[in-house]
Structure formats: C-alpha cells, structure tokens
C-alpha positions as CSV (number, residue, x, y, z in Angstrom):
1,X,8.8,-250.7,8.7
2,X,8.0,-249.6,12.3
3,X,9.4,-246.3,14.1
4,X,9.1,-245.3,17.7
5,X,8.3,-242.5,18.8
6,X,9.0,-241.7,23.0
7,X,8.5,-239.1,25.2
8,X,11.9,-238.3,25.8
9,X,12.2,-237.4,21.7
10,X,8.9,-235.1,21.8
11,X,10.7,-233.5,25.2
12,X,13.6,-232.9,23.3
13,X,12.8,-231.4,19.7
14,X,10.4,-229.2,22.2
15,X,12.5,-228.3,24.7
16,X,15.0,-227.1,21.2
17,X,12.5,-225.6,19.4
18,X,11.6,-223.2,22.2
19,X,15.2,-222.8,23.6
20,X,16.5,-221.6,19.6
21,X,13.3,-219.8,18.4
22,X,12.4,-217.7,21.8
23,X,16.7,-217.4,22.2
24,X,15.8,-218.2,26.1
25,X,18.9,-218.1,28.7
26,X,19.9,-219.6,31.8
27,X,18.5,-217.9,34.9
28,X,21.4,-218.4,37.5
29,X,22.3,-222.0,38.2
30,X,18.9,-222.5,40.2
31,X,16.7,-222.4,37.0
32,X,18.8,-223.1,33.3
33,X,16.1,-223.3,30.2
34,X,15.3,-226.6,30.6
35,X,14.3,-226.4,34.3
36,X,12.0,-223.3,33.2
37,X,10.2,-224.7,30.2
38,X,10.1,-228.3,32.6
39,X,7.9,-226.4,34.7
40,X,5.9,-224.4,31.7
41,X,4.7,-227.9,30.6
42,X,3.6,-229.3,33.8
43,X,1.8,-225.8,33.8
44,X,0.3,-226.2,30.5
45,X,-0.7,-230.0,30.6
46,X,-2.3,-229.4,34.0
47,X,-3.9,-226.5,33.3
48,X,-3.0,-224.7,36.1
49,X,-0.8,-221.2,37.1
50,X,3.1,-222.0,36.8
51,X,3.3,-220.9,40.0
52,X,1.2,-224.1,41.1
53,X,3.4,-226.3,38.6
54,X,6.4,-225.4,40.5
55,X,4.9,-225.8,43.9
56,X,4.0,-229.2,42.6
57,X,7.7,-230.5,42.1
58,X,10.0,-231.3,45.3
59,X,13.2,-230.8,43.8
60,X,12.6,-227.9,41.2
61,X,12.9,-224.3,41.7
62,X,10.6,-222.2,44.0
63,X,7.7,-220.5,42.3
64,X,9.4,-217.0,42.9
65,X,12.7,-218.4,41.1
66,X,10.4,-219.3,38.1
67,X,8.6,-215.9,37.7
68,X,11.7,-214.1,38.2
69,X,13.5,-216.1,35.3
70,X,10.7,-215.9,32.7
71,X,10.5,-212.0,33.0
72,X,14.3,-212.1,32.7
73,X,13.7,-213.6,29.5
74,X,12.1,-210.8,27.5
75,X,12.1,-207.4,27.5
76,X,9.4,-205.7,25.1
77,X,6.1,-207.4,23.8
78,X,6.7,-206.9,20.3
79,X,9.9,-208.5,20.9
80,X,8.8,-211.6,22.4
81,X,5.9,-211.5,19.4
82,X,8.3,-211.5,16.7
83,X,10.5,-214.9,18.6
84,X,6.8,-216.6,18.9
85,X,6.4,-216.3,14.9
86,X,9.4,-217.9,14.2
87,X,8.7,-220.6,16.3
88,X,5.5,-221.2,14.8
89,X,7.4,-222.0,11.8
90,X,8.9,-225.0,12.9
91,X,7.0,-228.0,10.7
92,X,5.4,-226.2,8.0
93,X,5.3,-227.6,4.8
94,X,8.3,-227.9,2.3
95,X,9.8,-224.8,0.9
96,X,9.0,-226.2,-2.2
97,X,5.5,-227.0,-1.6
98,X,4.9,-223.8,-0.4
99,X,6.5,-222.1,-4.0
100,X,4.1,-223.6,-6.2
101,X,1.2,-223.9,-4.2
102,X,-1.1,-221.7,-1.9
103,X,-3.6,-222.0,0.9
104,X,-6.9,-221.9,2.7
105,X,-6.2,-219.3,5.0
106,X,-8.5,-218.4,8.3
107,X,-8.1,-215.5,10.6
108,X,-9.8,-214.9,13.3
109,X,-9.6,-213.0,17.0
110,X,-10.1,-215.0,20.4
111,X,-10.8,-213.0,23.7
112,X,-9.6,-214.5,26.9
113,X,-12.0,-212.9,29.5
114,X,-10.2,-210.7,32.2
115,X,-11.4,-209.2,35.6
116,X,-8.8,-207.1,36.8
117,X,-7.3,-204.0,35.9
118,X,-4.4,-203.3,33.1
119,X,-0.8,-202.9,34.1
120,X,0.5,-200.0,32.6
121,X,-1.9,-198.8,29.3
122,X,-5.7,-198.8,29.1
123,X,-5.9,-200.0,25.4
124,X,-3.8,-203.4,26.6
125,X,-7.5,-204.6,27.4
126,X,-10.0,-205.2,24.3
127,X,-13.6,-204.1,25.0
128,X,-16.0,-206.7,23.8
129,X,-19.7,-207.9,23.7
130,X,-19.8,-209.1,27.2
131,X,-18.4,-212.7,27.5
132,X,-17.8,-214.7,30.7
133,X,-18.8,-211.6,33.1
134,X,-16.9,-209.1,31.5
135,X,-16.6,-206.6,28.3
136,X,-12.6,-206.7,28.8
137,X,-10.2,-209.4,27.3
138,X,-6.7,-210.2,26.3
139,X,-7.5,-210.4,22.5
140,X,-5.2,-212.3,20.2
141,X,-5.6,-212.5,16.5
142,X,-3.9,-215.9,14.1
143,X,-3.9,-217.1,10.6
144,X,-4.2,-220.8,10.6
145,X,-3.7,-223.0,7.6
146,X,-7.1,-225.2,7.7
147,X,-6.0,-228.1,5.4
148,X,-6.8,-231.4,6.6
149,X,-3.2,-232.6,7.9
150,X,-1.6,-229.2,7.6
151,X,-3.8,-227.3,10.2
152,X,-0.7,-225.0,11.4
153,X,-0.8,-221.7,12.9
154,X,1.6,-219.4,11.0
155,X,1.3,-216.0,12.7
156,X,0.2,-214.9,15.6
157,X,-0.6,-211.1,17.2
158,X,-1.3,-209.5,20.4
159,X,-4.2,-206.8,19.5
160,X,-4.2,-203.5,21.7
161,X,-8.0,-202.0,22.0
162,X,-8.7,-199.5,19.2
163,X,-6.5,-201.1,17.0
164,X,-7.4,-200.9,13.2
165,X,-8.2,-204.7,12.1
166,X,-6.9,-203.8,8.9
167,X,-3.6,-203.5,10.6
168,X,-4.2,-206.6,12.5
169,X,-5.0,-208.6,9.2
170,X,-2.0,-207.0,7.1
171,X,1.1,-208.0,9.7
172,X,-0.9,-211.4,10.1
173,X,-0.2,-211.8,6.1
174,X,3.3,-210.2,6.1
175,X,4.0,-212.7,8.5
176,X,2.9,-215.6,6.8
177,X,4.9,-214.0,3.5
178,X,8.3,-214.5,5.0
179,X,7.7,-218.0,5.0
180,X,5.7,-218.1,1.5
181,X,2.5,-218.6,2.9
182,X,0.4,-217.2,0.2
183,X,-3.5,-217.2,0.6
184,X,-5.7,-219.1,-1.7
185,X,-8.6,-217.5,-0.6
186,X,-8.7,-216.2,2.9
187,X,-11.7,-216.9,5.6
188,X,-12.2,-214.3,7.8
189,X,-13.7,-214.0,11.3
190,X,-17.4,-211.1,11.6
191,X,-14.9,-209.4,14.0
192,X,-12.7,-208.1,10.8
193,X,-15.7,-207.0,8.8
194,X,-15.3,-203.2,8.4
195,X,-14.5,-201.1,5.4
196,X,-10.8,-200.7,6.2
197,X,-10.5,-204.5,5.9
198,X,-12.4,-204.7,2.7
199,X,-10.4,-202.0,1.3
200,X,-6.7,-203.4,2.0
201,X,-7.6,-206.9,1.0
202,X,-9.3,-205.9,-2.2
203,X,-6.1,-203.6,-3.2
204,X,-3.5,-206.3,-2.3
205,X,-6.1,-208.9,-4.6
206,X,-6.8,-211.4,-1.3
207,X,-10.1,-213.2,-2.7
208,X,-11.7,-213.5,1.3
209,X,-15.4,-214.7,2.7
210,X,-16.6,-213.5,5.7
211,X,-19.9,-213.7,7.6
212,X,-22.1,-210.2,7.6
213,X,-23.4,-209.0,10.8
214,X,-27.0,-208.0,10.8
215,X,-27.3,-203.4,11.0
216,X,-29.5,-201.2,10.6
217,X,-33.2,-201.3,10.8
218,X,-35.0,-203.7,12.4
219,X,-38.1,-205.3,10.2
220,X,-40.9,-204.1,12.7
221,X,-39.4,-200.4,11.7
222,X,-42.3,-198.2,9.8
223,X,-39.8,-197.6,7.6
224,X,-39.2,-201.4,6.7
225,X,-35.3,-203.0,7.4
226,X,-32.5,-201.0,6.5
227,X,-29.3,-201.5,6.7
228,X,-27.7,-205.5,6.2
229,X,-30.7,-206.7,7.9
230,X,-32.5,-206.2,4.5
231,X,-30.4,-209.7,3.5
232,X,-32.6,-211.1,6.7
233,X,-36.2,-211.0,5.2
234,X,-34.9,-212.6,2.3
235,X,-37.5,-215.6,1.6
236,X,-34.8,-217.5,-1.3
237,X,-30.8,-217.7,-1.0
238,X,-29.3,-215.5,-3.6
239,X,-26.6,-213.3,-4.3
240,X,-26.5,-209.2,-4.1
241,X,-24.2,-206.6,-3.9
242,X,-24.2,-203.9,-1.0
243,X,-21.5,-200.6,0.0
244,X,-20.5,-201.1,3.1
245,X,-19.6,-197.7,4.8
246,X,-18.6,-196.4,8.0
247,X,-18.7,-193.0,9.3
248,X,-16.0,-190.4,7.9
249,X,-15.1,-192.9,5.1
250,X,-16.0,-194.0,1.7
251,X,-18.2,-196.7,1.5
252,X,-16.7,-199.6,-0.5
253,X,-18.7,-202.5,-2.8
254,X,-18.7,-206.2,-2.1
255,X,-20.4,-209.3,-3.2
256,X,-23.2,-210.9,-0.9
257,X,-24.6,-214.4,-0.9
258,X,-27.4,-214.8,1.3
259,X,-28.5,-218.7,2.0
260,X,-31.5,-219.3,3.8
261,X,-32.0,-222.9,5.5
262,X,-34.2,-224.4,8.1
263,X,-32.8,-224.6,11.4
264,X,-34.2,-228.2,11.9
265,X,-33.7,-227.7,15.9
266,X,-29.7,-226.7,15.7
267,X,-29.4,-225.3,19.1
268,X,-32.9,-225.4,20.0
269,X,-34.3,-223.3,17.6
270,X,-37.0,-224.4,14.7
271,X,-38.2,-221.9,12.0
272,X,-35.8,-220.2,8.6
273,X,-32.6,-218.7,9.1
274,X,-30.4,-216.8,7.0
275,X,-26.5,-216.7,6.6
276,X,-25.0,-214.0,5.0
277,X,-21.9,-213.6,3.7
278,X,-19.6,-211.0,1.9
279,X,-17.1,-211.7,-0.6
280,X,-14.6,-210.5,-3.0
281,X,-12.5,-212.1,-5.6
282,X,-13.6,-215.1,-7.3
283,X,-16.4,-216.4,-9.3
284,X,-18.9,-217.4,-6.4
285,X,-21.0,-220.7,-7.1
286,X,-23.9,-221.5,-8.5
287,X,-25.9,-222.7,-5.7
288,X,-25.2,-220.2,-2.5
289,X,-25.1,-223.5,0.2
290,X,-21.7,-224.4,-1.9
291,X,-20.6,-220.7,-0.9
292,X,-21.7,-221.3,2.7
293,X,-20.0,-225.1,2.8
294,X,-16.7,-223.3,1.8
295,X,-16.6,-220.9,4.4
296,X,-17.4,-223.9,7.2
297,X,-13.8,-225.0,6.4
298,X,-12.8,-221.6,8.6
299,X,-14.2,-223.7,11.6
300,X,-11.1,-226.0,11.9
301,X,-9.1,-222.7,13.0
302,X,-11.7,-223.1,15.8
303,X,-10.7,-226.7,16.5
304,X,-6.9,-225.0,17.0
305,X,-8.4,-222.7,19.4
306,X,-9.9,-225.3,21.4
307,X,-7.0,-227.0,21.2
308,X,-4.7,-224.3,22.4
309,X,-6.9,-223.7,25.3
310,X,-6.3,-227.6,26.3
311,X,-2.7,-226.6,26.1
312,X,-2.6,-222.7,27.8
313,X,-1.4,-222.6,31.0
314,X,-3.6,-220.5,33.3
315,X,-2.8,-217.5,35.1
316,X,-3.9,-214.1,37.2
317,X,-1.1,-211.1,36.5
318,X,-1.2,-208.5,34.8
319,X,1.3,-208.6,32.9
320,X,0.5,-208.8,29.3
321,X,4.0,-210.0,28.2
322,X,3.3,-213.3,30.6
323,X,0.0,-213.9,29.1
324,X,1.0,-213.6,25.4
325,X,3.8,-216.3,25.9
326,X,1.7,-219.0,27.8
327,X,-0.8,-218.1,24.6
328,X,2.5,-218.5,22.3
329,X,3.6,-221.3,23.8
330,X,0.2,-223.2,23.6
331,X,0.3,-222.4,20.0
332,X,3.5,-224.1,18.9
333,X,3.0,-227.0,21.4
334,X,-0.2,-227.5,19.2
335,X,2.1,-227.6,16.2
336,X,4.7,-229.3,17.2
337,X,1.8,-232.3,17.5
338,X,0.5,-231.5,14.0
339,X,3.7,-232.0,13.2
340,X,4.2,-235.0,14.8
341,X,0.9,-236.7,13.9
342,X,1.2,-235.5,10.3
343,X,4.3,-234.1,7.3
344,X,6.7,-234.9,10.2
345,X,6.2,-238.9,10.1
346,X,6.7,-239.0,6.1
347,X,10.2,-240.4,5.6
348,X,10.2,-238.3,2.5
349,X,8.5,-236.1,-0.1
350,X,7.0,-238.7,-1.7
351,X,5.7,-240.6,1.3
352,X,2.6,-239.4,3.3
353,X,2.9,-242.2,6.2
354,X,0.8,-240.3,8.9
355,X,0.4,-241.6,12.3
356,X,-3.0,-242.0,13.6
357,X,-3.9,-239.2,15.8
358,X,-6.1,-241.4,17.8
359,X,-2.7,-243.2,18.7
360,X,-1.7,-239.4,20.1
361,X,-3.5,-236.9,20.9
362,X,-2.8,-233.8,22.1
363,X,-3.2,-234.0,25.5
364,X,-1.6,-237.1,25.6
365,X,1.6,-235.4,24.2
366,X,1.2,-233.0,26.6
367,X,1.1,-235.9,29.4
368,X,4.1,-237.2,28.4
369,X,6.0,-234.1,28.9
370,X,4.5,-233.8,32.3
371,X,5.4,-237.5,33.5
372,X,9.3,-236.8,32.0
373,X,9.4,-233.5,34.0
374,X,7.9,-235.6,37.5
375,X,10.2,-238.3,36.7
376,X,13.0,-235.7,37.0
377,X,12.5,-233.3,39.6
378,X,9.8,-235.8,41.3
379,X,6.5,-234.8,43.0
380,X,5.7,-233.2,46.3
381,X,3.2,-236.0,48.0
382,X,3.8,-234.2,51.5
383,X,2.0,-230.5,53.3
384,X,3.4,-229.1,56.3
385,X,0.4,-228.1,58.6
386,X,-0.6,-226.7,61.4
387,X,-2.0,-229.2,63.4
388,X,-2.2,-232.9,63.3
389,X,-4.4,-234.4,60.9
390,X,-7.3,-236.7,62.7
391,X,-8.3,-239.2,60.7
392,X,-12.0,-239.3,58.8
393,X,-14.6,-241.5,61.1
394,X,-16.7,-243.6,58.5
C-alpha cells in the first residue's frame, strides 16, 4: 500500500505540537498562534530575522505585532526551557521500547557567536576560544539519541557563563529520565571534560567516552611533557590510566586509550597523530581504533546541529529568551522530520516501513511550510520608493 503525505498534514501536526507543548495564546485578533508560528517558519526556512519574514507577507501582521506577541508568550527563560523539552518529546520511540532498552547517548555544547552586549546579566554570554570574531556566544548544551533512524534530540539547556558542566550534564539526563531515556553509554563533547563531570557520572554509574584535551608541558620543555600531553609522544596506541585534577579539588582516576594513526592528508596535514580519549565504565576493546570508531558515532549529534542551523531563524536582540526559542524551535522542527522520515511512517510495532529521506529532506519540509504560509497570507512583490525607478540601459 501507498500513503500520502502533504504539506498541509506536516503544517498541521506542527502547528499542534508547538501550540500544546509551548501552551502559546492568541495575541489580540491581529496575530492568533497560527498567524505567529506562520510567520516563525517562513523565518526559519528562509533563514532570515522574523522581522523580515513578516515584512515579506502582504496580508500578515506588521513586524512590530509579531515581536510584541512572541514576548507576550513567555515570561521567564527556565519557563520557556522546561515547554521546549516537552516538545522535544513528541516522536520518540515507544514507551515500551524505551523500558527494556537503552541508548547511545551524545552531549555536546554549540556556541552561536555574538557581537553585542548582554541584556540584563553578564554570565548570559559564554566566553569561548575565539570563534567567528568573538570569545562571547549564546551557548546551548543537548543530549541527542545517535541511532541510525532514531537521531532525536531529547533535552535541551540554555548554559549561563560559569556554569558547572556537571550541572549542565545532570538536568540534561534528568531530562531524558522523565521520558526513560536511559544511557547506554554516553559520548561526550572535550567541552565537559573536567573532574566535576568525571565525578558525577562515575557515582551515578554512566559508562561515558570523551576526547582528552592536550595540558601541561609541552615536549620541547627541559623537563620533558607533563601533563596529558605525555599521551602525545606516544609512538603505539595503547591504554593508560591518569588523575585528572583541578585546582582546590581531588583529582579523580580514569581510563585512557590513546590511538595513534597517520593523518594520510586529512585536512592538509601528513605525519602521526594521536587521539586520546578518557573513559569509564566498561570493558574497553582490544584494539584502541575500535574504542576510537565508537566514539565517531557522537558525530551524528553534529549532523543535528548542522541541521538545526538549516532550520534557526536568524536574529540581532538581545534578548536571550528570543534566541533560545528560535534554537528550540529549530530543534523540534528537526524532529518532527525524524519523525516523519522514520518510527512515524511504520503502521505499527512490528512494521519499520521508513520513507526515504532523499524523497524529503529537511529543508524541503521546511519549504513546504513556507509555500502553505505564502499561499495564505500571499507575498509582498511591491516597494514603495522615493523616486521613480529608470529602467537599466543594456
């Protein structure tokens, strides 16, 4: 049998999801919910400010009309955090799947570069290694299920600058336990490598990998390397153990599996390298490439990232509330095609029918929002100006 599947369905379980999950209301008779998220895809599938989405329709609401409703939306951040997680919930796998089994977890932090100035607090910008001109972001931590076909994001957090990352990395997992999301074995960004983290996953029994950032001494030091660069001079691949510490604390043992590889030209470069990873939990494997082949699977969290970014609308305030729901937003529009391209198109339990997701992608989803949202409010193809436009002389 044959199913189809139109625009105006993917525009309406959407249009639902968000309405129910982020409890949005009417803003006076000018804007109701679906006007306002009508103009949040056009926003998000043309990459631009939703300020230029609305400009962009003739019959829709001003741009003023559109910023005024979505602040009247939400009040706190953690508040508007808490309705984004349980719209991110929308497709995951069976309850009863998610019983008896559990899952390759990744987390991991993205920065979104920022130039300005913060709106109320200093620690709502992250300081970074600089990245696209600046050492300030918006930072944004998620735990992503990296299954092939059940690549979902289950939690997502706004991080404040200064904030513990073993904070970050236990509501990440709280989150994911109200829906019984347990971890398998969890894949962690070098961002969260710090004896705090180590500590909390190691008492809660989380088996984890993550990649070692090189400290200490250099090798040209008289004194030799020191520190985790010691794992760089290593000729072989092999396994160690190390303490990692951190000033006022108690240092705290993990497991280390160094491989070392020819680059082979990858990004331009010839000669040995070495990738070094810490670990905890489980019986690593024999030969140290397997180790670093499991921990490549944490890369399909950086497909959803990619992904999300095709899907964020952009913007310049300050706000920080605005900025976390375009990122929200992108998020579950990413699922919601997961969904769609994957566990939503079997008829049952049994049945795995998938459709191909060369037959949709994402942006193409996202394209058929936009057209269903022109088609209804229509599209401004007229500029009032000045003077009289001359035509161009050829």
């Amino acid at each position: 049998m044959q199913y189809t599947l139109t625009s105006g369905e993917v525009h309406a379980q959407t249009t639902t999801l968000l309405r129910t999950a982020l409890r949005l209301s009417d803003y006076k008779q000018t804007c109701p919910v679906p006007t306002l998220l009508g103009v949040v895809y056009v926003a998000c599938a043309r990459l631009v400010s939703l300020s230029a989405a609305a400009t962009g329709l003739l019959y829709g609401p001003c741009a003023e009309t559109v910023r005024k409703a979505l602040l009247a939306q939400f009040g706190e951040i953690d508040e508007l955090q808490r309705r984004l997680n349980l719209a991110l919930r929308y497709g995951l796998p069976s309850n009863r799947d998610r019983r008896r089994r559990k899952y390759w977890l990744a987390v991991d932090l993205t920065l979104i570069p920022y130039h300005g100035k913060p709106q109320k607090a200093e620690n709502e910008l992250f300081r970074g290694q600089p990245k696209g001109g600046t050492t300030h972001f918006h930072a944004y931590a998620s735990l992503c299920i990296i299954e092939t076909g059940q690549r979902f994001t289950v939690a997502l957090r706004y991080v404040r600058d200064k904030e513990k990352m073993a904070a970050v990395v236990k509501a990440l997992l709280r989150t994911a336990a109200e829906v019984r999301i347990r971890p398998r074995k969890l894949l962690l960004d070098r961002g969260f490598y710090a004896v705090d983290v180590v500590c909390y996953l190691k008492r809660a029994a989380y088996p984890f990998v993550m990649p070692v950032p090189m400290k200490g001494r250099r090798p040209n030091h008289p004194k030799g390397a020191g520190g985790t660069r010691v794992f760089g001079t290593w000729k072989r691949s092999g396994y160690s153990r190390y303490r990692i510490q951190s000033s006022g604390k108690q240092g705290e043992w993990v497991e280390i599996g160094v491989h070392c590889r020819n680059r082979a030209g990858r990004r331009g470069k010839h000669g040995r390298e070495r990738l070094v990873y810490a670990f905890w939990g489980f019986t690593p494997p024999k030969n140290v490439k397997n180790l670093s082949e499991q921990y490549r699977r944490r890369f399909g969290i950086e497909t959803s990232y990619r992904q999300m970014h095709q899907a964020r609308a952009r913007t310049s305030t300050r706000n920080p509330l605005v900025r976390l729901f375009l990122v929200g937003v992108a998020l579950v529009l990413r699922n919601v095609w997961v969904w769609l391209t994957g566990l939503g198109q079997a008829a049952n339990q049994k049945s795995r029918r998938r459709l191909a997701r060369s037959k949709l992608t994402l942006k193409q989803m996202l394209h058929w929002l936009q057209h269903l949202v022109e088609e209804t409010f229509g599209v401004a193809t007229e500029l009032q100006t000045e003077h009289p436009t001359k035509p161009i002389v050829v």
